[in-house]
N, C-alpha and C positions, 0 to 999 in steps of 0.2 A: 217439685213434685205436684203433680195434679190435688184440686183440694176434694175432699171427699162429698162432693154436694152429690154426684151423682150417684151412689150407692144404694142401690134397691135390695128389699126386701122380697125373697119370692115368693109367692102364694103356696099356704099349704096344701096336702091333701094327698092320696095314694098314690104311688108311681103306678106308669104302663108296667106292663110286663117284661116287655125290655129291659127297665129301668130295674126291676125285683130284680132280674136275672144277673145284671151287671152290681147290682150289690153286695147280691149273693155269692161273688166271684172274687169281691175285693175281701184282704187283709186289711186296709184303710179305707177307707171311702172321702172322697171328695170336699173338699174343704164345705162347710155348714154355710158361706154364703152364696153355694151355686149348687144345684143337683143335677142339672139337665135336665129337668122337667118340661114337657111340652113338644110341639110340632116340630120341622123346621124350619117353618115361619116365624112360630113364638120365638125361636131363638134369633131369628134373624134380627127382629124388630127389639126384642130385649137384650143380645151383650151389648154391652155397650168397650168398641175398641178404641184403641188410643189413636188420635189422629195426627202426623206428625209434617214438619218440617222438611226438606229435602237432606237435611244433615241431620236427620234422626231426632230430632227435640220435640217432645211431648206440644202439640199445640194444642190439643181439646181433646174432645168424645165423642162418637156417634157411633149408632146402634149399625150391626153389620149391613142391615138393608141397607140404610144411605150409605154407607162408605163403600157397599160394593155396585151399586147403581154406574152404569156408565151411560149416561141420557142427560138432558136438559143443562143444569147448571154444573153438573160433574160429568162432563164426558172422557171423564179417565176416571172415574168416582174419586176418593178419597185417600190421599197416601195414608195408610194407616202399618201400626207394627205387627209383623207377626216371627211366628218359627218355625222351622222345619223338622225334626228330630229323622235321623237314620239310624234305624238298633240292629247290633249285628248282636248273633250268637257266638257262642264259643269257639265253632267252626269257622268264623268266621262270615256264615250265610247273614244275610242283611233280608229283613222283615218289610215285606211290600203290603200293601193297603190297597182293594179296587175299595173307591168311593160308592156309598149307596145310590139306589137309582130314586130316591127320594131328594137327594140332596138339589137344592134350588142352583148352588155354582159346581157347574162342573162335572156334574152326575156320571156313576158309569166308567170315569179315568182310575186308571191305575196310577198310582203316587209309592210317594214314603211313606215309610212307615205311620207318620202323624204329622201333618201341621194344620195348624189354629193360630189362634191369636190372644197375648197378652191381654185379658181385661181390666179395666176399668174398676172401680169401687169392690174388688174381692177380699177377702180374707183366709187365708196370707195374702200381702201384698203382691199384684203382680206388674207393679210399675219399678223401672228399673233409670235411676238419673243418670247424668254422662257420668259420674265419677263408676259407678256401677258396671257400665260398657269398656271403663278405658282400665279398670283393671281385670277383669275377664270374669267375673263371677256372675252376674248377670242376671241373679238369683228370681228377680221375676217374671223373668222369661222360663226358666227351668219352674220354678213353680208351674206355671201355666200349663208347660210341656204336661207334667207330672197330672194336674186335675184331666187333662184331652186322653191323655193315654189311658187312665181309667176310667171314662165315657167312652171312648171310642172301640176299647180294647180290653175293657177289664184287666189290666195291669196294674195289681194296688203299688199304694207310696212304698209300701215296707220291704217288696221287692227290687222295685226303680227308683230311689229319691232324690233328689234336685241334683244331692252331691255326686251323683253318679256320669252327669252328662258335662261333655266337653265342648262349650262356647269357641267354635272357630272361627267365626267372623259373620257378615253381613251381604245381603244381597237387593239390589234396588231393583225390582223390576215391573212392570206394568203389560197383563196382557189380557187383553177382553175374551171372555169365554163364547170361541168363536168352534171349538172341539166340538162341543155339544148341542148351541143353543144356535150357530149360524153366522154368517157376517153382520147383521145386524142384531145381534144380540143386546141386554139391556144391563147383561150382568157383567161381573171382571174380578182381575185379581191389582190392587195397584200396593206394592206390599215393601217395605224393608225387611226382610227377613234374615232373621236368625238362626245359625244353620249349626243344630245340635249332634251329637253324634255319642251315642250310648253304646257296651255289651254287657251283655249280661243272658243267660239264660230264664227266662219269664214265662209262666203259665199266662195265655192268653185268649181272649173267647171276640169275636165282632159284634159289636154293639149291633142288629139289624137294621137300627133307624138311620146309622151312618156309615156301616160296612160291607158292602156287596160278600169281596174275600178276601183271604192274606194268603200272603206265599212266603216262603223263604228261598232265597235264589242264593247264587254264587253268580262271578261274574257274566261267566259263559253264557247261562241260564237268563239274567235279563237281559244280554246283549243280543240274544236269540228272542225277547217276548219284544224287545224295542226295534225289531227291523222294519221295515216298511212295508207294507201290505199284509201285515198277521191279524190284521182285523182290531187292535188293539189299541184302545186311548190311553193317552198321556197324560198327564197335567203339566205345564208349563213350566211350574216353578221345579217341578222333580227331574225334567227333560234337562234344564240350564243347570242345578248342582250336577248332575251325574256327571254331564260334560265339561262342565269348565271347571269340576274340582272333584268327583268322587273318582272318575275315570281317567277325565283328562288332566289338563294341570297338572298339579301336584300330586297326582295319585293318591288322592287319600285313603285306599282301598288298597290298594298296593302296600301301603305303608301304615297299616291301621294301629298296630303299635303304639310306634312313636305319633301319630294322627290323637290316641288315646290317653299315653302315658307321659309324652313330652309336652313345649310350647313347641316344639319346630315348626308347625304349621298356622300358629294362632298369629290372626292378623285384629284384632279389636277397633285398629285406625282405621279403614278402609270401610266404604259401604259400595264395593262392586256394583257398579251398573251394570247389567246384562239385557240382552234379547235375543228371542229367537230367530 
């Protein structure tokens, strides 16, 4: 486990108003060593993510700037960890996210419902060792999930809590944010990701600093927002689950069930390479 040297204190002082309004929304609010406070630059240059190995091993930390930089001495930035989370309702409809147009990676794309990244120095812990991956609990990745969903989304712990989300496996992939920002872009995604998958019925509000809109779809409904020429972005890593496992593959939509309530689909040994 990473030792705890780099654990910040965050400066105190009033939230934006964004920030009152997403408190004001929570039953829990967000663990005491992270609030969201600040730009999306401050957070860029302050979480600090977990930097890792090709086979998922914790090797250091760096702040989301450097690890998403694709330039100079990281032209694929930093493998670092993150997760993806897909929440469906009771119906079954699964919860989409347009990213803000503030946001420095990616702005503007339509995604899942949330993904972030596991931090560095928090409390609860959100670093997870292989013993932690290889039996499926995964618990500080679901933390992590749980603090992004009530930033992002106002969904408190008390409605969603770690124990809620089902760890199905991992996905390695690296793609420069070339959607938004161009062929020569400076920014990227290079991520092992963890691909969570919740239901539950949840009051929910978009944080504005990091939520354009949400939707709730059924399948018909995204495969109709994802066809080609509807004017509509993507993000990369939400384009490669749908298809090579919420849609395609193993249908994990098709099969959300057992997807929720079984292991039949839990792969923990595997870290999927994919691309587009």
């Amino acid at each position: 486990m990473l030792a705890q040297a780099v654990r910040r204190a965050w400066a105190g002082g009033a939230r934006g108003a964004a920030g009152r309004r997403m408190a004001a929304a929570a039953e829990v609010g967000p663990p005491a060593a992270w609030d969201g406070t600040g730009t999306q630059e401050d957070l860029m240059y302050r979480d600090q993510v977990l930097v890792l190995d090709d086979r998922d091993n914790i090797v250091g930390a760096a702040s989301k700037w450097d690890s998403h930089r694709f330039e100079g001495a990281t032209p694929t930035g930093m493998l670092h960890r993150a997760f993806s989370v897909f929440l469906f309702d009771a119906e079954g409809k699964l919860l989409l996210q347009q990213r803000a147009s503030d946001k420095i990676t990616f702005p503007d794309v339509w995604t899942n419902t949330c993904c972030s990244h596991p931090l560095h120095g928090q409390s609860p812990d959100e670093v997870d060792g292989p013993e932690a991956v290889r039996d499926g609990t995964a618990m500080g990745v679901k933390r992590a999930a749980v603090r992004k969903l009530w930033h992002e989304l106002g969904i408190p712990e008390g409605r969603l809590p770690p124990e809620k989300f089902k760890f199905l496996t991992r996905m390695h992939y690296c793609a420069r944010d070339t959607v938004t920002h161009g062929e020569d872009s400076p920014w990227g995604e290079h991520e092992i990701d963890y691909i969570l998958l919740a239901r539950a019925d949840v009051p929910h509000r978009g944080n504005p600093e990091e939520v354009r809109d949400t939707r709730y779809v059924d399948q018909a409904e995204l495969r109709r927002m994802m066809e080609p020429g509807n004017g509509l972005l993507w993000s990369p890593w939400c384009r490669m689950i749908i298809d090579n496992f919420l849609l395609g593959g193993p249908a994990w939509w098709d099969n959300l069930d057992a997807a929720l309530e079984t292991d039949r689909f839990v792969d923990v040994d595997t870290v999927h390479k994919l691309s587009l």
